[in-house]
FILUMVO-89755 format. One record per residue (C-alpha): residue in three letters; z, y, x. Coordinates in Angstrom, 2 decimals. Each point is the difference from the previous one (the first is absolute). Layout:
BEGIN
> aa	z	y	x
> ALA	Z	Y	X .
...
***
This chain:
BEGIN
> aa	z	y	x
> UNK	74.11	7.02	18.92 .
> UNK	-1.24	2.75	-2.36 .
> UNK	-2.96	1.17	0.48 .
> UNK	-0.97	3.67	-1.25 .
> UNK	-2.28	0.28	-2.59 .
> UNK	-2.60	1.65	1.91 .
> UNK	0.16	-1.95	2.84 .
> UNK	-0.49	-3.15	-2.26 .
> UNK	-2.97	1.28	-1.61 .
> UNK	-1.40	0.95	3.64 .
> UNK	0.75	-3.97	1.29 .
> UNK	-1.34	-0.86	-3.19 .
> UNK	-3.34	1.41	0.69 .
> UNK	0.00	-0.68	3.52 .
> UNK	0.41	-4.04	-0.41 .
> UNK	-2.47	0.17	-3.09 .
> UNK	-2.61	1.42	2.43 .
> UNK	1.29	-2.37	2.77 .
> UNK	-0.68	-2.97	-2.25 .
> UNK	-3.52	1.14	-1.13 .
> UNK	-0.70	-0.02	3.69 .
> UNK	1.53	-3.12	0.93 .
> UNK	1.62	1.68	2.42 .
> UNK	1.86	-1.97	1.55 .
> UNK	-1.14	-3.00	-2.15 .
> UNK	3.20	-1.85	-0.54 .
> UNK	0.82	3.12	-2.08 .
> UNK	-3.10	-0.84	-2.40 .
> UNK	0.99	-3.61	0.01 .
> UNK	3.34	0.54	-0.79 .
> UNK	-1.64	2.75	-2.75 .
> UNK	-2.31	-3.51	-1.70 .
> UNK	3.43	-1.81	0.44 .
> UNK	1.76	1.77	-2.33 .
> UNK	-2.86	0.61	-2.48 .
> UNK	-0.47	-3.37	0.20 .
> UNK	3.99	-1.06	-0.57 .
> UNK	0.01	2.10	-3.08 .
> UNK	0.54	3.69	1.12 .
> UNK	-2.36	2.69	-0.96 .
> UNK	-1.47	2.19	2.27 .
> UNK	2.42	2.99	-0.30 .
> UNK	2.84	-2.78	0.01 .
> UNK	-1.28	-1.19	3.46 .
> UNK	-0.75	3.26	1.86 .
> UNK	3.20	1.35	-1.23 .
> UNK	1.47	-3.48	1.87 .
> UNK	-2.15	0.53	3.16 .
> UNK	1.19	3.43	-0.20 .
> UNK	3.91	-0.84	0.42 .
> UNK	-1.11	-1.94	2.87 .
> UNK	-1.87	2.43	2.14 .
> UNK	3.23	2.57	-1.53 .
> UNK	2.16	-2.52	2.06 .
> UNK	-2.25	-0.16	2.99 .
> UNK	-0.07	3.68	0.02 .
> UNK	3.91	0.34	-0.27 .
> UNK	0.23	-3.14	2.72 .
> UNK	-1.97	2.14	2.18 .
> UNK	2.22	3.44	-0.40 .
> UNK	3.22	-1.53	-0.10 .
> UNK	-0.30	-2.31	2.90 .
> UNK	-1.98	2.37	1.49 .
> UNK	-1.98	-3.48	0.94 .
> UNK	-3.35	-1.26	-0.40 .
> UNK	-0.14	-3.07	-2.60 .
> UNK	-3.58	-1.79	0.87 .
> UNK	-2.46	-1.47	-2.06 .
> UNK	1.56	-3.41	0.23 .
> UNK	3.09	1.71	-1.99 .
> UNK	-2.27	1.93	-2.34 .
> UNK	-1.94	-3.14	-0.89 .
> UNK	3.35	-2.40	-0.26 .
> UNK	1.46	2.82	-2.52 .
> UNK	-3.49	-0.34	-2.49 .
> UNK	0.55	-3.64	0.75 .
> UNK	3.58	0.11	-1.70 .
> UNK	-1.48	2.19	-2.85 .
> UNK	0.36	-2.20	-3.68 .
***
């Protein structure tokens, strides 16, 4: 999926905030994860980023709910 420019900057910022929050927290432990596997910061958010871009597209195409237990299984797969 491409995502529009804009629209990447906007998830961009939104997960960035997300993560300073810990909100939810698996999202800032999959954040220290990362960092800690070798990404930098702007490498990992940009990662958590295509995965809340695929939640969101789950969510519009399905026209379905995907839970937390999905979220959390797709940071889970994140290398």
């Amino acid at each position: 999926m491409e995502i529009p420019p804009r629209a990447k900057q906007a998830l961009l910022d939104l997960v960035e905030i997300r993560v300073r929050l810990q909100e939810p927290p698996k999202l800032k432990q999959t954040f220290d994860r990362l960092l800690i596997s070798g990404y930098s910061p702007d490498q990992a958010l940009a990662k958590l980023r295509d995965v809340w871009a695929e939640e969101l597209w789950s969510r519009l195409c399905q026209r379905g709910n995907i839970g937390q237990g999905e979220f959390e299984l797709l940071l889970d797969r994140l290398e």
